[in-house]
MILOFI-283861 format. One record per residue (C-alpha): residue number from 1; residue in one letter; x, y, z. Coordinates in steps of 0.5 Angstrom, whole numbers, plus 500, padded with zeros to 3 digits. Each point is the difference from the previous one (the first is absolute). Example, Ala and Ser with C-alpha at 12.3 -4.5 7.8 and 13.67 -1.06 7.14 Angstrom:
// MILOFI-283861
NODE num residu  c1  c2  c3
NODE   1      A 525 491 516
NODE   2      S 502 507 498
//
This chain:
// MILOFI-283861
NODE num residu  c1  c2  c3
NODE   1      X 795 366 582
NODE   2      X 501 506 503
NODE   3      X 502 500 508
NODE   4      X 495 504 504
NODE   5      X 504 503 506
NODE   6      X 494 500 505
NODE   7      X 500 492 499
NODE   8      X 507 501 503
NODE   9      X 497 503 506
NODE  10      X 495 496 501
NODE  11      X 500 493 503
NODE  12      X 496 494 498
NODE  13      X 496 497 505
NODE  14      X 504 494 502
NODE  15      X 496 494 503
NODE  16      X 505 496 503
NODE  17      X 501 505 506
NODE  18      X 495 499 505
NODE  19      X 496 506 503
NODE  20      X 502 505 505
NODE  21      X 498 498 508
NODE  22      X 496 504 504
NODE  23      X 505 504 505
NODE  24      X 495 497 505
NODE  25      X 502 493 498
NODE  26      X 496 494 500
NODE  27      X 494 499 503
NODE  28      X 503 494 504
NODE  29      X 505 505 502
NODE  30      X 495 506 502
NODE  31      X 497 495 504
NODE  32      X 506 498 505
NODE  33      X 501 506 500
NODE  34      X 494 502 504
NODE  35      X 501 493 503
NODE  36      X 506 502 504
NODE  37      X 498 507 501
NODE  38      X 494 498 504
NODE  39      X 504 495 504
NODE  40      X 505 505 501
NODE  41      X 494 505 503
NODE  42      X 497 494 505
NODE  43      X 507 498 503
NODE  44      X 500 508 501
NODE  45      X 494 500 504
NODE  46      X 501 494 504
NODE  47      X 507 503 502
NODE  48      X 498 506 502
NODE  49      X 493 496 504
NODE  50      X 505 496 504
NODE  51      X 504 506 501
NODE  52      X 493 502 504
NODE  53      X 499 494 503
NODE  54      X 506 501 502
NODE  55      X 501 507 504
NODE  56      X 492 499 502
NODE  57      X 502 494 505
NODE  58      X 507 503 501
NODE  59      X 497 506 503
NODE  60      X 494 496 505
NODE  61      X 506 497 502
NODE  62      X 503 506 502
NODE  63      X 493 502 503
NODE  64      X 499 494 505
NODE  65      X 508 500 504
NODE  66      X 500 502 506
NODE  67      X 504 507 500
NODE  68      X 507 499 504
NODE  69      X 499 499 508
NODE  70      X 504 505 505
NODE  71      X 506 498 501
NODE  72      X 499 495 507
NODE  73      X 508 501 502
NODE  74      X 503 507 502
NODE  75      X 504 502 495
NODE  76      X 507 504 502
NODE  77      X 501 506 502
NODE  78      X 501 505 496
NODE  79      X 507 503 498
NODE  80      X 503 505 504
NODE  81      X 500 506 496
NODE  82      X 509 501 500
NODE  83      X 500 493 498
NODE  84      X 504 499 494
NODE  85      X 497 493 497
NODE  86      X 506 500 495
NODE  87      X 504 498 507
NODE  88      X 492 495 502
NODE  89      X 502 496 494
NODE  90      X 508 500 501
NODE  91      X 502 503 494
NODE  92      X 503 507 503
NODE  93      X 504 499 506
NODE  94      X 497 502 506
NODE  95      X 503 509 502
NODE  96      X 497 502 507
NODE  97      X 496 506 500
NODE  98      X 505 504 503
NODE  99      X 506 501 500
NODE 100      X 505 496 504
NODE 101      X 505 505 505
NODE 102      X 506 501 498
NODE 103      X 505 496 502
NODE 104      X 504 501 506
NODE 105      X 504 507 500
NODE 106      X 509 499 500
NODE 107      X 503 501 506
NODE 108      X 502 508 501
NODE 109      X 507 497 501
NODE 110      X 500 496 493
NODE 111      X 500 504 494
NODE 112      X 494 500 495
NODE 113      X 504 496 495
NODE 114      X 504 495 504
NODE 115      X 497 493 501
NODE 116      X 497 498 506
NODE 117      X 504 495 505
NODE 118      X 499 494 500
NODE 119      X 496 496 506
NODE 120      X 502 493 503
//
């Protein structure tokens, strides 16, 4: 009996493998599929209608306040214009607006680096 080479090539049909599943999947899986799409679409529609709901009211209710009042107390006086708000809070010592006069000059008698004569 002679070997026919294409016998090689080809396979024989074998029946104890089952046919192939469709890429889709089961008809049970479609079917769950479409399920949980459109559950997932319905809760979309519901956040986004809450969502609405939501933001109507919040702004009716920002409708109907009352604007502020004026204020019923006077308020403090405005800052002068050379105060210095570091010094208002305490932070920065407080520096006159002038210069202080130079203190006292030495006495003719003294030169200027002795120390001056302590008083009793």
């Amino acid at each position: 009996m002679a070997l026919n080479p294409i016998d090689l090539v080809r396979r024989a049909p074998r029946e104890d493998v089952m046919p192939a599943t469709p890429l889709a999947g089961t008809r049970s899986q479609s079917v769950q599929r479409l399920q949980i799409g459109l559950f997932g679409l319905g809760a979309m529609v519901l956040l986004v209608g809450l969502a609405n709901i939501i933001l109507t009211n919040a702004r009716e209710n920002e409708a109907r306040v009352v604007p502020e009042a004026a204020p019923t107390v006077v308020g403090e006086q405005a800052a002068a214009p050379g105060s210095d708000p570091l010094a208002d809070a305490g932070v920065a010592p407080d520096l006159p607006a002038e210069p202080a006069a130079q203190a006292t000059t030495p006495a003719q008698g003294q030169s200027g680096n002795a120390a001056p004569a302590l008083q009793p």
